[in-house]
C-alpha positions in Angstrom: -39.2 162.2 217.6 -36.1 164.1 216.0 -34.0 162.6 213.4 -31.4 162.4 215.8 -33.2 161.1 218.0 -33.5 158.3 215.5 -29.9 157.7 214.3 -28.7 156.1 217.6 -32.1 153.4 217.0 -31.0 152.5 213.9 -27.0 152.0 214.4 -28.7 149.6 217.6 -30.5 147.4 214.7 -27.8 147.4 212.6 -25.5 146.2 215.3 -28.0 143.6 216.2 -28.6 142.3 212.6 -24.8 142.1 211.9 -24.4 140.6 215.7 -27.1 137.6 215.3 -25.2 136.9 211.7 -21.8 136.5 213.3 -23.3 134.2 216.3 -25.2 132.0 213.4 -22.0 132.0 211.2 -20.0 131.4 213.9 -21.7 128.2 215.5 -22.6 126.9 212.0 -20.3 123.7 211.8 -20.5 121.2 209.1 -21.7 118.9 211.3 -25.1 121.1 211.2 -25.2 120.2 207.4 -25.9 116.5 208.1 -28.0 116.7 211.6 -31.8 115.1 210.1 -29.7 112.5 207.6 -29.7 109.1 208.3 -26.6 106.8 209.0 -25.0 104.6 206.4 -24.4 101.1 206.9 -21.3 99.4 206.6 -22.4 97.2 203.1 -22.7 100.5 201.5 -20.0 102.3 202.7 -17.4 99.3 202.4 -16.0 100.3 199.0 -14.8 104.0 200.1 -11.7 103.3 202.0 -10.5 101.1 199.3 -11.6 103.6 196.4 -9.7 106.4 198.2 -6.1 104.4 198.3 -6.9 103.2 194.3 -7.0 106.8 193.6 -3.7 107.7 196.0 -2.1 104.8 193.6 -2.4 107.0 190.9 0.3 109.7 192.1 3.0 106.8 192.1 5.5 106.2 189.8 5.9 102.3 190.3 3.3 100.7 191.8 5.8 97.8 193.2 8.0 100.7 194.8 5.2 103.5 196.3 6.6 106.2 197.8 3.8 107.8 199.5 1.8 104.7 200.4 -0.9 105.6 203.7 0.0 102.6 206.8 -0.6 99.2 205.6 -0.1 99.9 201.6 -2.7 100.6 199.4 -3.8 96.9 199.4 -3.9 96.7 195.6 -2.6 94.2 193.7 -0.1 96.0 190.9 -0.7 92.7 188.4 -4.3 93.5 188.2 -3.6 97.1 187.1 -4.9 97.0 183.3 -3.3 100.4 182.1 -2.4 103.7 183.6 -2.4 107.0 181.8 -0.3 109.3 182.6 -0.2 113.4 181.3 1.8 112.9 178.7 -0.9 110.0 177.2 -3.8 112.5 178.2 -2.3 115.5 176.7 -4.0 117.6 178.6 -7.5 116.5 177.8 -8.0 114.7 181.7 -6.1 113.8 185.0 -3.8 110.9 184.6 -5.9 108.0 185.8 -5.9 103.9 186.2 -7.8 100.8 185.2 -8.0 98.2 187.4 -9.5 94.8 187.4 -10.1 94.0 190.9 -11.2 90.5 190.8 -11.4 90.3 194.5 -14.7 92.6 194.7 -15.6 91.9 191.5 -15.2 95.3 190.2 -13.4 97.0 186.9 -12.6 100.8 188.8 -11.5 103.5 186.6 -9.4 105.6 188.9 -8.5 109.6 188.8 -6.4 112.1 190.0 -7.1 115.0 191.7 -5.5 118.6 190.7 -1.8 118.7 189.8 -1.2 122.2 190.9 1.6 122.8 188.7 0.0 121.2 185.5 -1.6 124.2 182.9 -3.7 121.2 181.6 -5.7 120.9 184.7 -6.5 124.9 185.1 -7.6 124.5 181.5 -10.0 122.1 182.4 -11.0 123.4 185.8 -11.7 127.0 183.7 -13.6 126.1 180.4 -17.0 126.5 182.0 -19.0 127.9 179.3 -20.8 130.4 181.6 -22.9 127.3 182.6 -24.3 127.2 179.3 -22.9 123.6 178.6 -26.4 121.2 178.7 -26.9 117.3 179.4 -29.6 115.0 179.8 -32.0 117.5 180.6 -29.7 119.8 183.0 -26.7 121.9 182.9 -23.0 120.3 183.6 -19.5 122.5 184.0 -18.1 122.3 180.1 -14.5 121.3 181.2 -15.1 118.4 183.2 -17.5 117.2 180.7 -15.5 117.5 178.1 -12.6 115.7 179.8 -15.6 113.0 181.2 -16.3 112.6 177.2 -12.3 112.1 176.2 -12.0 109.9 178.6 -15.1 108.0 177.9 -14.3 108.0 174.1 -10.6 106.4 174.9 -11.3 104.0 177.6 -14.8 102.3 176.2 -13.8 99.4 174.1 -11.2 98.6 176.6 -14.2 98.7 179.9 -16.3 96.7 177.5 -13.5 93.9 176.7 -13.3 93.4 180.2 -16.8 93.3 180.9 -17.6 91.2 178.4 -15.0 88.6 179.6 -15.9 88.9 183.5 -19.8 89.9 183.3 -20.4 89.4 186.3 -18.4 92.5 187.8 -19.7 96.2 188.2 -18.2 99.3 186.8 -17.2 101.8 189.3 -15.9 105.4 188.4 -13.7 106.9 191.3 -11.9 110.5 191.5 -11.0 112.8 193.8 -11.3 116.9 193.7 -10.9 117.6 189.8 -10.8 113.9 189.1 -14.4 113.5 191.1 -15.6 116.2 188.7 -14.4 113.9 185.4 -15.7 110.8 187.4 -19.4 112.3 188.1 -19.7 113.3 184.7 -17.9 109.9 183.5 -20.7 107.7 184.9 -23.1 110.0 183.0 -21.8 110.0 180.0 -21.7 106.1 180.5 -25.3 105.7 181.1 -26.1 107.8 179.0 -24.2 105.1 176.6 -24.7 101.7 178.2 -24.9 100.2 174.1 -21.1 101.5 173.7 -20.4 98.9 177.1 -22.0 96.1 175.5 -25.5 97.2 177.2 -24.5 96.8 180.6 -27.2 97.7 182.7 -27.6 101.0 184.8 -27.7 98.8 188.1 -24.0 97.5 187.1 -22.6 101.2 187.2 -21.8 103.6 189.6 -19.2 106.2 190.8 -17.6 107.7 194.2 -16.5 111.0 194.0 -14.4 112.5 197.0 -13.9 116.0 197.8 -16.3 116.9 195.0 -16.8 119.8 192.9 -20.0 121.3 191.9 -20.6 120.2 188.8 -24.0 119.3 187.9 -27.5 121.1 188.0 -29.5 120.0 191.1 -32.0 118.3 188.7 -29.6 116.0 187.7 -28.1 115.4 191.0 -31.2 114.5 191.9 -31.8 112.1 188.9 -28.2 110.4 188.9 -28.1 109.8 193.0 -29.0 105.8 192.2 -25.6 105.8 190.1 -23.2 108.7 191.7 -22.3 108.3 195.4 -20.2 111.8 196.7 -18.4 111.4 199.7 -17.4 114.8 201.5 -15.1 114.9 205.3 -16.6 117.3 207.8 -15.8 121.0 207.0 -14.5 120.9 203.3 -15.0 124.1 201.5 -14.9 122.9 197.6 -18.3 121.0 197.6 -19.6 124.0 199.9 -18.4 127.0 197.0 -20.8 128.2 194.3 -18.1 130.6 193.5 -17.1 129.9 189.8 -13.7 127.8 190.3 -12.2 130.5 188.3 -12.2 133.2 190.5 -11.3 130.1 193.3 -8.0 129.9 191.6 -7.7 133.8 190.7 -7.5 134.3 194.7 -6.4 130.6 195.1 -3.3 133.2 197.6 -5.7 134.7 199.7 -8.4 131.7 199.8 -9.8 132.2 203.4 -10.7 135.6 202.0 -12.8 134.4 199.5 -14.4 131.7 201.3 -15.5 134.3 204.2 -16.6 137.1 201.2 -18.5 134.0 199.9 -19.7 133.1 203.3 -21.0 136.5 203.5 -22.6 136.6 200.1 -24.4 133.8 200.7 -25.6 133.9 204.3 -27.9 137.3 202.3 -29.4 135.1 200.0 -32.4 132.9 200.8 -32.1 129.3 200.2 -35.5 128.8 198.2 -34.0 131.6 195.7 -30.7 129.7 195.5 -33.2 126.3 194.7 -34.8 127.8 191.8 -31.8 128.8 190.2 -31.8 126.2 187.1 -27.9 126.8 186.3 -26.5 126.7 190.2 -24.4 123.5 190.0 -23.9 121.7 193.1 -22.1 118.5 194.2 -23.3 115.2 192.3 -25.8 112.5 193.9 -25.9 110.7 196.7 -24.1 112.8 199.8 -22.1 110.7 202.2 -20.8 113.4 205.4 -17.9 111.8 207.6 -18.4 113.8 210.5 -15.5 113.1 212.8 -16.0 116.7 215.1 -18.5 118.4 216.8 -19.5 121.9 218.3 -17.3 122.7 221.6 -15.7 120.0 221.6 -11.7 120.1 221.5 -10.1 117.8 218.8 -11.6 114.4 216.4 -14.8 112.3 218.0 -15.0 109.2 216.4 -16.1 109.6 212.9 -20.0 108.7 211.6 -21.1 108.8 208.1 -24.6 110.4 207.4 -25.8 110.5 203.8 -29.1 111.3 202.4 -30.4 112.5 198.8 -31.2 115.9 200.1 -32.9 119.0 197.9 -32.9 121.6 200.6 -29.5 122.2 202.6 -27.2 120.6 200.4 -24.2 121.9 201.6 -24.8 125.2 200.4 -23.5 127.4 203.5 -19.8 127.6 204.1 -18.2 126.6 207.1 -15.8 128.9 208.7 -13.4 126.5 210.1 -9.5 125.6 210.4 -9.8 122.5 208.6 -11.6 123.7 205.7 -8.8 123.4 203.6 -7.4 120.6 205.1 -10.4 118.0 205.2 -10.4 118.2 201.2 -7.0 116.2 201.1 -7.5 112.7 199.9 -5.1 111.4 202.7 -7.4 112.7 205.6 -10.4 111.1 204.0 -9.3 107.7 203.5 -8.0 107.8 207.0 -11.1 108.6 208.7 -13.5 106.6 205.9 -11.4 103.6 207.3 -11.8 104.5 211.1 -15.9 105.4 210.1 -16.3 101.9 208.5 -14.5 99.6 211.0 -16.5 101.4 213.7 -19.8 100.6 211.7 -18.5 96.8 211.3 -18.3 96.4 215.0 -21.3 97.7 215.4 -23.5 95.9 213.1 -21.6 92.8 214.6 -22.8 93.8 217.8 -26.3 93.9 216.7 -26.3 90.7 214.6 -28.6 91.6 211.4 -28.4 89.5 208.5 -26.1 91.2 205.8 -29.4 90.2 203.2 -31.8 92.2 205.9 -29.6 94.9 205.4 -29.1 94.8 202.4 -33.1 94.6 201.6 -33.7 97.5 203.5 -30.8 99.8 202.5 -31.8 99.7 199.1 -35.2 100.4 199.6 -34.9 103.3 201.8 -32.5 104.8 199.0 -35.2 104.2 196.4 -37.4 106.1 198.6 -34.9 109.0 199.5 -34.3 109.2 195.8 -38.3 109.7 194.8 -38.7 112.0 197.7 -36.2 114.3 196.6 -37.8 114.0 192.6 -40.7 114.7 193.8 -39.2 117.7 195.9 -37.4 118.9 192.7 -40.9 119.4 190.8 -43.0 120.4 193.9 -40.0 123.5 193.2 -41.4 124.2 189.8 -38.1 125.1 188.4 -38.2 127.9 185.9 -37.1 127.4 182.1 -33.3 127.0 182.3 -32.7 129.5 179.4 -33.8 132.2 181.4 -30.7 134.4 183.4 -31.1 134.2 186.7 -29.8 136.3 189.5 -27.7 133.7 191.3 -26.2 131.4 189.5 -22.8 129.7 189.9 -21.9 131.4 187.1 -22.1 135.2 186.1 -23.5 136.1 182.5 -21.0 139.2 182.5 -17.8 137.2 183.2 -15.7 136.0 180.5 -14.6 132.2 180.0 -10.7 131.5 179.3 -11.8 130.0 176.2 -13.8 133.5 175.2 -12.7 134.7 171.5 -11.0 138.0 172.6 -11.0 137.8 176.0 -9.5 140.4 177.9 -9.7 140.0 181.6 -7.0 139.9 184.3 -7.5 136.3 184.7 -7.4 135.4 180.8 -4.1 137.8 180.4 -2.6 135.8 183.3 -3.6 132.1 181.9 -2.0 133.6 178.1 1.5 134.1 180.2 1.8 131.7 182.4 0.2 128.6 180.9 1.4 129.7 177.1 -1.6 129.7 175.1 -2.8 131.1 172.0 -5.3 134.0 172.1 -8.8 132.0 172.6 -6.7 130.4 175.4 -6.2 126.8 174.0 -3.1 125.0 175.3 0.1 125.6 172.7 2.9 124.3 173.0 6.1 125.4 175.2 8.9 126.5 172.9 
């Protein structure tokens, strides 16, 4: 057979290959992501809707005035709001964030923001990534976020462990959404990882919700923390979804459907076993709760269903080409439909008539048993040592942080002149 003969063979593969790719892209939906999890019951689930309008408090000004309140208020009580911080109290070290003593759930919540998109502070944070060299309990964490986590941590403990000590029988719940769920993740690790600092307060007695979350934590870790961090992600949302260092996220942060699709090609080439037993890939923390409120061919919202799982393989790590990619990452959308997902569980479970104990009983074993599975998964992976470079990891070896002595990429030049700062690109400030 002639090589010419050949040519027209070969441009028929290669138009089959790149056809079967866009047909797989194409029906992937993020309701795919969640299809073998189980449902969550309505005991566990409860707190979320509640969480997600503590953390909306945050954006307002007075508390006894909101402005942007969702239908119904936030359903807080502004007397039992300990302190708020805002930027000008962090000084750029974290989101502005709450604490409030809710003495109606018997909880102490530490509340944050997500991204202020005018605010150089919260690009800082976002950016200071270390090249994923930043280590912690065993795994690798994103530098920024743990350092704001640790500021945080280091201002806020004596006042968590007053009020502990004088209501002891109330948890400690961390909650943040987008950037803040990054600080909050990290937050209730840092806290464990410190219980003697909160008067010893047991691990059981903390935990955290993070919304919208960014990848932030080592899969080893995500693993290990998924009794303590809960993440809660609405149908298509690209941030927990993007491996893509967050720096080059906000570098094309005007052409971000182009990214996400480069991305989405990127890594639709590499296989997912490879992407496992990368040691430095972060990925979103703990427990994954899915609200899945559409499905494939079928024209507008179904009513939403929550899935979660402590999954190893398939944890969110293909991109979703989708309209609402953008849009389900907005705190707004997900307390709406966390609200609609848990009043339809209520009814339900009414319906049926089980015991709330029953439930109770068996939810927490079957989470004790997702949670060993997936430990068990993580070593069955044999892991290789994590100060080895690896292929492909979140973060490139060859890139250069903002905070890089002498740094001269575009992106560091741009940070130096539009956020003002110095040279290693620490924060100084504006004349």
């Amino acid at each position: 057979m002639s090589i010419a003969c050949c040519i027209p063979v070969l441009e028929c593969v290669y138009c089959l290959a790149c056809a079967r790719w866009a047909w797989k892209r194409c029906l992937h939906t993020g309701s795919h992501d969640s299809e073998t999890w189980g449902l969550a019951t309505a005991d566990e689930f409860k707190p979320v809707p509640h969480l997600c309008r503590l953390i909306l408090s945050v954006y307002e000004d007075d508390l006894e005035q909101p402005q942007w309140a969702p239908p119904g208020g936030y359903g807080i009580n502004p007397q039992w709001v300990h302190h708020r911080r805002s930027y000008e109290h962090t000084q750029g070290h974290a989101p502005p964030y709450l604490v409030y003593v809710d003495h109606e759930n018997h909880d102490v919540v530490l509340a944050i923001r997500g991204m202020n998109m005018v605010k150089e502070s919260d690009y800082a944070v976002l950016l200071d990534n270390r090249l994923g060299e930043r280590q912690f309990d065993g795994g690798y964490v994103h530098n920024g976020l743990l350092k704001a986590a640790e500021w945080v941590f280091a201002s806020e403990c004596e006042t968590l462990q007053e009020i502990l000590n004088q209501h002891s029988n109330y948890r400690l719940t961390f909650a943040g959404h987008s950037l803040g769920s990054g600080v909050a993740a990290l937050l209730a690790m840092v806290a464990v990882q410190n219980r003697a600092r909160l008067g010893n307060l047991e691990r059981q007695r903390i935990r955290c919700f993070a919304f919208a979350p960014a990848r932030c934590v080592s899969l080893n870790l995500a693993v290990r923390y998924a009794d303590v961090i809960n993440s809660v992600v609405l149908q298509d949302d690209f941030l927990p979804r993007t491996a893509t260092p967050l720096e080059d996220i906000f570098k094309s942060l005007f052409c971000l459907p182009c990214l996400l699709c480069i991305r989405c090609m990127v890594d639709t080439c590499i296989p997912e076993n490879v992407m496992l037993r990368d040691p430095r890939r972060l990925y979103a923390p703990g427990r994954l709760y899915h609200i899945v409120e559409r499905k494939p061919f079928r024209c507008g919202r179904v009513p939403p269903v929550v899935k979660t799982a402590v999954p190893v393989d398939g944890r969110f790590e293909r991109i979703v080409l989708s309209c609402n990619a953008t849009s389900d990452h907005a705190i707004i959308w997900i307390e709406r439909e966390a609200q609609k997902a848990l009043d339809i569980m209520l009814e339900k479970e009414k319906i049926m008539g089980i015991p709330p104990s029953q439930r109770m009983d068996q939810e927490r074993r079957t989470h004790a048993e997702e949670q060993q599975v997936a430990i068990q998964r993580i070593a069955d992976l044999s892991i290789p040592d994590t100060h080895s470079p690896y292929r492909y990891g979140t973060f490139d070896d060859n890139s250069i942080c903002v905070e890089t002595e002498g740094s001269s990429s575009t992106w560091g030049k741009f940070i130096t002149k539009a956020f003002n700062t110095d040279e290693s690109g620490k924060l100084v400030p504006k004349t």
